[in-house]
Every structure is written in structure tokens, then in C-alpha cells.
C-alpha positions in Angstrom: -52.5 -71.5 -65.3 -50.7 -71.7 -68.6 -48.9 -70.6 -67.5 -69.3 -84.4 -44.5 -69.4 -86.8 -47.6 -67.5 -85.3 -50.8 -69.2 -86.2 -53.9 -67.8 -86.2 -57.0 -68.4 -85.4 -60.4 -68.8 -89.4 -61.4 -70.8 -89.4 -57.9 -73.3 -86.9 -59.0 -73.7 -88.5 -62.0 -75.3 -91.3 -60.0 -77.4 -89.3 -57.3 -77.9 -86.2 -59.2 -78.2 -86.4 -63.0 -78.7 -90.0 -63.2 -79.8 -91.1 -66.4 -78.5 -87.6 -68.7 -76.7 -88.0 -71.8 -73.0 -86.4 -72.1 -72.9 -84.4 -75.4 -69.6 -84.0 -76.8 -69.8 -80.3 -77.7 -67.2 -77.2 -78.1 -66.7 -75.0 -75.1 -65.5 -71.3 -74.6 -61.6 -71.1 -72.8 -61.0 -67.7 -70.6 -57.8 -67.7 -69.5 -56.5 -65.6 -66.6 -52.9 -65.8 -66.9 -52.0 -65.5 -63.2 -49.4 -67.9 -62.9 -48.0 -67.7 -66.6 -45.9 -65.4 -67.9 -47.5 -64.8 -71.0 -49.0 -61.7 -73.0 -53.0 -61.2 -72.4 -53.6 -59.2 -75.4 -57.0 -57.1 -75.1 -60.3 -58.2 -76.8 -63.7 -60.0 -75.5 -63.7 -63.7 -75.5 -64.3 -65.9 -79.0 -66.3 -69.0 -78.8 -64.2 -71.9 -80.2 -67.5 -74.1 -82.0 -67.2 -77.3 -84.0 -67.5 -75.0 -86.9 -64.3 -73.5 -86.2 -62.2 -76.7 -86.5 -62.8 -76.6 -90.0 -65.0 -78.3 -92.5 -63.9 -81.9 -93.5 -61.1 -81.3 -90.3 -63.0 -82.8 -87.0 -62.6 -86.5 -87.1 -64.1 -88.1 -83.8 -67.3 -90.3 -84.3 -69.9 -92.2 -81.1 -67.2 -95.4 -82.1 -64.1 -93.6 -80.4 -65.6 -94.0 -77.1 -66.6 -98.4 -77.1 -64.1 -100.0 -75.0 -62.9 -100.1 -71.4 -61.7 -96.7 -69.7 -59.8 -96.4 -66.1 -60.3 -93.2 -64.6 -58.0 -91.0 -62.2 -59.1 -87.9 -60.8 -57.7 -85.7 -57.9 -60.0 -82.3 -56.5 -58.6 -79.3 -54.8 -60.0 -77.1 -52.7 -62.6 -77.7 -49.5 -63.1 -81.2 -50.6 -59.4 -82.4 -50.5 -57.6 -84.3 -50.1 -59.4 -87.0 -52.4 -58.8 -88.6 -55.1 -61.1 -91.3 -57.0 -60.0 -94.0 -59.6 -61.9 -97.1 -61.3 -62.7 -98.5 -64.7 -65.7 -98.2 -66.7 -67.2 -100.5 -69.9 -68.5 -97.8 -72.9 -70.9 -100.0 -75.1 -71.9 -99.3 -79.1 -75.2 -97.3 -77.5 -73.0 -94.7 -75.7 -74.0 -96.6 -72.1 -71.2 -97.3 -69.5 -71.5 -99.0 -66.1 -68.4 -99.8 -63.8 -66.8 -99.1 -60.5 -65.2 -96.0 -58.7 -63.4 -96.0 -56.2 -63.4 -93.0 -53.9 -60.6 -91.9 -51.5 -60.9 -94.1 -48.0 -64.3 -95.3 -49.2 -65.9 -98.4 -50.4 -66.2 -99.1 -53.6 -69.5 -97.8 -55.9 -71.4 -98.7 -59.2 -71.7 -96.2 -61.8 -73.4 -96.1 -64.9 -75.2 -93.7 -67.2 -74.8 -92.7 -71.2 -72.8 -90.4 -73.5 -72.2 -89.4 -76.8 -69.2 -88.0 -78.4 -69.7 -84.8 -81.1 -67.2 -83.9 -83.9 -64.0 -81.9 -82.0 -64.0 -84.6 -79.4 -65.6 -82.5 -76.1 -67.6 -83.9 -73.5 -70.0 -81.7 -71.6 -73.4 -83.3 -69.9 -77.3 -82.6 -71.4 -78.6 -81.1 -68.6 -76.1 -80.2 -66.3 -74.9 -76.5 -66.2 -73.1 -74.8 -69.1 -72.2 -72.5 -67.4 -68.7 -72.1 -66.1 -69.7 -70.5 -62.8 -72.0 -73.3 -62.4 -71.2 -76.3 -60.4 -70.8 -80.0 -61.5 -69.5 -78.3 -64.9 -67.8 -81.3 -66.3 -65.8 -80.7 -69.7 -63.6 -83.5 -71.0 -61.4 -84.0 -74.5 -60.6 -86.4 -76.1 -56.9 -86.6 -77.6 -55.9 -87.5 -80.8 -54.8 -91.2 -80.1 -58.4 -91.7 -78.9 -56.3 -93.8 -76.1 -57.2 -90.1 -73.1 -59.1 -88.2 -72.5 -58.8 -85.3 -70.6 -61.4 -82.8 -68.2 -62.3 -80.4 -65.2 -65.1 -80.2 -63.6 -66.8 -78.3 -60.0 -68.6 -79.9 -57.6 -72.0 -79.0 -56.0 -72.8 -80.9 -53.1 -70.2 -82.7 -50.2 -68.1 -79.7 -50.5 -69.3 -77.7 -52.6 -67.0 -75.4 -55.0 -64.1 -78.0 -55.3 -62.8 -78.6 -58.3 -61.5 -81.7 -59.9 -59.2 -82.8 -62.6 -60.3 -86.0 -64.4 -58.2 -88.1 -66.6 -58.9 -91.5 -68.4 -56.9 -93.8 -70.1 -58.4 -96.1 -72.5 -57.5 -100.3 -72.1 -55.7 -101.9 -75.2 -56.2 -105.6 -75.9 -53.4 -106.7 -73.8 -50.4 -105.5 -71.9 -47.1 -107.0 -71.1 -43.5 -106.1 -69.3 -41.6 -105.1 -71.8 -44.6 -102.0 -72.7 -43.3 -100.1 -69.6 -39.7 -100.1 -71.1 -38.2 -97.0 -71.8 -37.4 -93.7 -70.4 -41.0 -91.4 -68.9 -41.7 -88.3 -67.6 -43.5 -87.8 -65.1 -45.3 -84.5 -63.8 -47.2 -84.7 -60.2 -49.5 -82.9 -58.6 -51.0 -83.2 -54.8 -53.9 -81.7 -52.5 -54.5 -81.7 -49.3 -52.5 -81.2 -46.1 -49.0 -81.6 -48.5 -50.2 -78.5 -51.0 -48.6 -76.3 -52.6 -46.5 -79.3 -54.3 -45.6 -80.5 -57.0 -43.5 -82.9 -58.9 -41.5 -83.4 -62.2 -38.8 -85.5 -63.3 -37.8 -88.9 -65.6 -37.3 -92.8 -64.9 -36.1 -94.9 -67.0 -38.0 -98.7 -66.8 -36.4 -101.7 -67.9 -37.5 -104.8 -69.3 -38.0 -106.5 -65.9 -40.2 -103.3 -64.5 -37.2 -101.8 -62.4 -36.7 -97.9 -62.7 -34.2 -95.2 -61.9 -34.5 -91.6 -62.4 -34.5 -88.2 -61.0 -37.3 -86.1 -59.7 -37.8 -82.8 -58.1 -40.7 -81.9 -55.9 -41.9 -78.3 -55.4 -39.1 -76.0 -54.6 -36.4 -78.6 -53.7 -33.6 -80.2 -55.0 -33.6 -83.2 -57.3 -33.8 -86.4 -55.7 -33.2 -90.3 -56.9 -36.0 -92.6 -56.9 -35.9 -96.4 -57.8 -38.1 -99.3 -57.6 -40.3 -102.0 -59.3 -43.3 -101.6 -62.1 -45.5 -104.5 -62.7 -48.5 -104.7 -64.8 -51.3 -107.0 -65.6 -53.4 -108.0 -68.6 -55.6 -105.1 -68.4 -52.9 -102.7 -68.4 -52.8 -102.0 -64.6 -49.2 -100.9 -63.4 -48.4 -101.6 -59.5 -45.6 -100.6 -57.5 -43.7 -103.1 -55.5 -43.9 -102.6 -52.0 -47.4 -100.9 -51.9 -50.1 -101.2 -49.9 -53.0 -102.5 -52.1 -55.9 -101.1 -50.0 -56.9 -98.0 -51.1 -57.6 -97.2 -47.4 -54.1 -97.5 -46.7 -51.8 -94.7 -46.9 -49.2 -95.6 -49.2 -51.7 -97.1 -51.9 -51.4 -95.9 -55.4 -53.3 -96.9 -58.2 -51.7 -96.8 -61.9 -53.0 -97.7 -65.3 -51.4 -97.3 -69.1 -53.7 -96.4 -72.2 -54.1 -98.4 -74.7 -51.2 -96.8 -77.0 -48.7 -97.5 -74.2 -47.7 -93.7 -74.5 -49.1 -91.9 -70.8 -49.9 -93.9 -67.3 -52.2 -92.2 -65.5 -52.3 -92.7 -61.1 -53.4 -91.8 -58.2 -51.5 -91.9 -54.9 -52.0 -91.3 -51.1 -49.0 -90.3 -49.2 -47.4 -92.2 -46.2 -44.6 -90.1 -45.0 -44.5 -86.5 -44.8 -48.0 -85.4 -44.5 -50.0 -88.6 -44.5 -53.1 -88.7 -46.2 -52.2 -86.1 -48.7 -54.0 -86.9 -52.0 -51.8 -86.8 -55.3 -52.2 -87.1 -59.3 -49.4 -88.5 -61.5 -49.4 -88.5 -65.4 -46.4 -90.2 -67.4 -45.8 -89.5 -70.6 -43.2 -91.7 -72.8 -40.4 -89.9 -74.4 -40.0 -90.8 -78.0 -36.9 -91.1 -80.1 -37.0 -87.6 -81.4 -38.7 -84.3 -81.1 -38.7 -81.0 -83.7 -41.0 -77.8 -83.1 -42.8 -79.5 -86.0 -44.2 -81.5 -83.4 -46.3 -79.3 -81.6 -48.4 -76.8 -84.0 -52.1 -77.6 -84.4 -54.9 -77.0 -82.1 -55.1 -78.3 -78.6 -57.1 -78.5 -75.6 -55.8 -77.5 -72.1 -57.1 -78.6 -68.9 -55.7 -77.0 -65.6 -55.6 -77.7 -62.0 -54.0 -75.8 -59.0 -53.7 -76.7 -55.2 -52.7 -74.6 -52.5 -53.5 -70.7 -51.5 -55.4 -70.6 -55.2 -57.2 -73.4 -54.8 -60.1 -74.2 -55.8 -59.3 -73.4 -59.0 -59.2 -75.2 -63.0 -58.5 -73.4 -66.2 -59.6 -75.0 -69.5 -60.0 -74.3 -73.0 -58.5 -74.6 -76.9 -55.1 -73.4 -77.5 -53.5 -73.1 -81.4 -49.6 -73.2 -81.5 -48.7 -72.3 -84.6 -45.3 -73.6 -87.0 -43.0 -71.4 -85.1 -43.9 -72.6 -81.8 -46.1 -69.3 -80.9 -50.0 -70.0 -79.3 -53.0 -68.1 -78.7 -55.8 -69.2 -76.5 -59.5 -68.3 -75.0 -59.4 -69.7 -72.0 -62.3 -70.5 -69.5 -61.1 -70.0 -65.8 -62.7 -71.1 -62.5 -65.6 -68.4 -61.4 -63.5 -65.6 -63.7 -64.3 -63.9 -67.1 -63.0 -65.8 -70.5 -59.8 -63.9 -71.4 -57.0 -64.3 -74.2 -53.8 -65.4 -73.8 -50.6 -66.1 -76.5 -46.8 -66.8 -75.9 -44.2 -68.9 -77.3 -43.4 -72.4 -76.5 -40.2 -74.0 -77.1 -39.5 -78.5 -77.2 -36.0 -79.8 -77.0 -34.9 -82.8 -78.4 -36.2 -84.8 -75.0 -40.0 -83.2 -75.7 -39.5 -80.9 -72.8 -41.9 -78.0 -73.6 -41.4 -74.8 -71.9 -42.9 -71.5 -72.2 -40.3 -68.2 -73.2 -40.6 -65.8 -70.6 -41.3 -68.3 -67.5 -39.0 -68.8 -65.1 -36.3 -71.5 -65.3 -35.2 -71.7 -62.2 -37.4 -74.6 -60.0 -37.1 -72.3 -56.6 -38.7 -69.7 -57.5 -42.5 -68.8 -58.2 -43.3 -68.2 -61.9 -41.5 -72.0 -62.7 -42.8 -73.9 -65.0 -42.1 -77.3 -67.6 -44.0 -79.5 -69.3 -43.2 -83.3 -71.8 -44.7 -84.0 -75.3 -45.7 -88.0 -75.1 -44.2 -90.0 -77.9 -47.4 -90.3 -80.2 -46.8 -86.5 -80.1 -50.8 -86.5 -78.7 -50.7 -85.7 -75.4 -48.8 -82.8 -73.3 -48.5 -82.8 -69.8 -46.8 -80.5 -67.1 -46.5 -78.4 -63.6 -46.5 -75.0 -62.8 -45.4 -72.5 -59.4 -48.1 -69.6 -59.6 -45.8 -66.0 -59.6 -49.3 -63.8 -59.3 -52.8 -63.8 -58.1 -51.7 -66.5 -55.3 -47.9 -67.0 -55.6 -46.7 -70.3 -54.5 -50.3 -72.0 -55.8 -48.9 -75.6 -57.8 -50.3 -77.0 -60.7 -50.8 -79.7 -63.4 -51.6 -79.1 -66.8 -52.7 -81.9 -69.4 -53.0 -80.8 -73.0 -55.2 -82.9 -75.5 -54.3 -82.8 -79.7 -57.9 -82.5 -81.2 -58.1 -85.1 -84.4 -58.2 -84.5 -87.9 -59.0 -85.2 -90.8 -56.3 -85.9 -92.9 
């Protein structure tokens, strides 16, 4: 919060809606609040429309999406632990075909066709609209038209789970020294491991070696090191790792095209083997100023653990002084409003006034600001509803026009 065979949203495209156009449209956000300590002002729910960004203001057009994507996506709830990750070709028509592959499974082709509307959100022709519905997919597309961002439910393997989704567009070519500098990176995991999460920052070299220090849910911080490689198509790989996605141990990275955020999956091999896990990095730029954060946003949320299954998603506007509002759209719960006050230091570390700042205690929460200034990602320990839940958050700048 801001605070059998499982199928998957990207499966059900295939089996179940094969064929359907996505239509990038504007959703409605209801936020519940129960693991953010924030002020839920009273008031019904307002529909945040393409209209509302503004005339002249949204500036996403059908050519944002033609290129190659690599997806990453982890689900909570009855159908974890899973995670699924492959790459997908978008042509001039809106058409895509690629691969997935799905958690200990072989992999499978995909394709289908999708179209991308004015404020940059993806939701499916045909599929339910509905929030209570299942296979609800809604995505966003950030600023740097490099991720995109979504939630969606399930409706048939295990029905009910829900799923965060994140893509990361491929740039032209990649090369060593485009991992170098100093990322954040917030974690989140399903499965037998959950409640857990993880946040911290490495700093990578020229040569792919990193350092840093990370904490995971409730513990202390901890060193990690090792060794980055990447490929031509922007594929990072740790040294040392399995590379069948069978295996535990395997993880599966990938950096967008404006070398700001990896995306990755992971399946653990020590502690409680086979638990399923999300990672987002975001790059820390030079400088940071609250000027960097007003404008409007969209939020995506996913928790594991005694809340799960759950999502949040919707707009949020943060105004010049660093205070937001939001309608958010919460899993099988009413819309509701939210507002607060978020605060960036000069490493892009976002937190929210009010939360709690020590890590050991429910009600935690901290999020980074990538350097493009386009993409917000962070974790969360849930201090109502279900204390102890974990999350991930991913926020999305909407474009516009200048």
C-alpha cells in the first residue's frame, strides 16, 4: 500500500483472449491505505480520464510501443511462488509475438495485438474492467517510454492471484561500462520465503563488479558483492548463476533501453528454496531537489504474505512542495482517497512523513527516484489490515506535452 497449472496474465492472453486488442485507456485508483501512514480524507472516488491530463498535455502515440520489450513479473497469493520473464517484438501494427518463460516450465510462444491511447494505460478490449474481475490487467507507461509498469488478477490455475508485471524496453545496444555507477535496488519475494523484502545500494564498476549494502525484511544490513555481465541485447547476468531457469539459484535480469532501471526475476537457493522474487534497480543520478518529483504519476502495488493476494493501483499528483493526493483502486476493495507528503534527499531516497523509519518495525517504508527522474520504485512493511504483509511499489511519470 502507499503506503494445478498457474496461468498467467501473458498466459491467458494465449488460451483465453487470444486475438483482443489492449486499449491504452485511463483507469479509476481506490486506495485503502492499510499499510501507509497517510491521511484518507472522506469523499467518493473520482475517475482520473484522458481528459483529465489536460488538453494539449498527454503525449504518448501507437509509435511508443515498436521495439523489443523483456518482461518480469512475480504473482502472490495461491499461485506463488512463480515468477515469469521473456522478451517480446511490438511491430508498427500494434502486433507482438515472443517467448515467456514461466517459473520451472518450458518455455511458450505468445503473441496478440495492442494499442496505446493518450495518458499511456494499457487495459485489454474485452477482458474485464472491472477491478473485482479477474485477469484485470492495467499497465503504464513511464515517461522515458523505456517501462512500463502493471497489476493484473488471474482467473484460472489459481485463481485470485495477483501479479505485478514490469517491462523494460531494449535500446540499440548495451555495453560494460552502462552498468557503472551506484543503484538501488528494492526486492520483493512470494512464496514459502514471504513476508520479505529487500532494499539497499551497489555500486558497479566498469568491469561489472559490485559492492553495497542491503537489508532484507526486518534484519540488519548485510554486504553483498559479485559480478554483472551484460550482452548486446541489454541482458545483465550474475556470475556464478545457474542459467536454467529450472534451477534454483537462476535469475534473470534485463536493463531498459535508457540504462536508468534493471528489471529481474530470481528463484532462491538457500533459505527457503524455491521462493519466487522481483527485483527493480533504479540508477542514482548526480543530484536530486523536491523539484524532481511534482507532476502526475501512476502507482502500481504488490504485497506478499498474510495480505496477500493483494495489488493497489492508480494516479497519484505530488504537487511543488512534495504533498500528493490519490484515487486509488485496491484488490476486491472500494476506490478510496488518499494524500500525504513525500520527502527526496539528495541520493533520490523518497520517503513518506508520518511512516515509520525504523526497518524493524511494521509501518516501514522507503522508496529511490531513477536518474531520468521517470521512474520510482520502493518496499513497504504493512502496520494495519495484515501487519507484517511486504511490498513493492513501482511508480510511472505520465508524459507530457511540453
Amino acid at each position: 500500500m502507499l503506503t494445478g497449472t498457474n496461468r498467467s496474465f501473458f498466459e491467458l492472453l494465449i488460451v483465453s483472449i487470444w486475438g483482443l486488442v489492449f486499449a491504452f485507456t485511463a483507469g479509476v485508483c481506490n486506495a485503502n491505505g492499510s499499510g501507509t501512514q497517510v491521511h484518507h480524507p472522506s469523499g467518493g472516488a473520482a475517475e482520473y480520464g484522458v481528459a483529465e491530463l489536460g488538453e494539449g498535455l498527454a503525449a504518448y502515440d501507437s509509435n511508443d510501443l515498436a521495439g523489443a520489450w523483456y518482461i518480469h513479473s512475480l504473482a502472490s497469493g495461491p499461485g506463488a511462488p512463480w515468477w515469469e520473464y521473456g522478451r517480446w517484438t511490438i511491430n508498427a501494427d500494434y502486433s507482438f509475438s515472443g517467448i515467456i518463460q514461466e517459473y520451472k516450465k518450458a518455455p511458450a510462444e505468445i503473441s496478440g495485438k495492442f494499442l496505446l491511447a493518450p495518458n499511456g494505460v494499457a487495459t485489454f478490449v474485452g477482458a474485464p474492467q472491472d477491478p473485482d474481475a479477474a485477469i484485470l490487467p492495467h499497465l503504464h507507461m513511464a515517461a522515458n517510454k523505456s517501462v512500463i509498469a502493471g497489476v493484473a488478477t488471474w482467473s484460472a490455475g489459481s485463481p485470485g492471484t495477483t501479479q505485478m508485471i514490469l517491462l523494460t524496453r531494449r535500446a540499440d545496444s548495451y555495453q560494460m561500462s552502462d552498468l557503472e555507477g551506484t543503484w538501488y535496488v528494492h526486492s520483493l519475494a512470494s512464496g514459502p520465503g514471504m513476508p520479505w523484502w529487500e532494499h539497499g545500494s551497489v555500486t558497479v564498476s566498469a568491469d561489472g563488479s559490485f559492492h553495497g549494502m542491503v537489508r532484507e525484511y526486518k534484519r540488519d544490513l548485510q554486504e553483498l558483492s559479485g559480478q554483472f555481465q551484460i550482452d548486446p541485447n541489454g541482458v545483465v547476468t550474475l556470475t556464478g548463476a545457474p542459467q536454467d531457469p529450472r534451477e534454483n539459484g537462476f535469475v534473470a535480469l534485463h536493463m531498459s533501453a535508457d540504462k536508468n532501471v534493471i528489471a529481474a526475476v530470481h528463484t532462491w537457493s538457500g533459505g527457503y528454496p524455491g521462493t519466487t522474487e522481483l527485483k527493480i534497480f533504479t540508477r542514482q543520478a548526480k543530484s536530486y531537489s523536491t523539484a524532481d518529483l511534482p507532476g502526475r504519476w501512476y502507482r502500481y502495488a504488490l504485497a506478499s504474505g498474510p495480505g496477500a493476494p493483494w495489488w493497489e493501483y492508480g494516479p497519484v499528483d505530488i504537487k511543488p512542495d512534495g504533498s500528493f493526493s490519490s484515487v486509488c483502486q485496491e484488490y476486491n476493495d472500494d476506490p478510496d482517497e488518499i494524500s500525504g507528503q513525500l520527502k527526496i534527499d539528495s541520493n533520490g531516497v523518497v520517503t513518506i512523513e508520518g511512516k515509520m523509519q525504523s526497518p524493524y518495525v511494521n509501518g516501514y517504508g522507503t522508496m529511490h527516484l531513477s536518474a531520468d527522474k521517470n521512474v520510482i520504485a520502493g518496499i513497504a512493511s504493512w502496520s494495519t489490515g495484515s501487519p507484517g504483509s511486504s511490498e513493492i511499489d513501482v511508480f510511472t511519470r505520465i508524459s507530457t506535452a511540453e
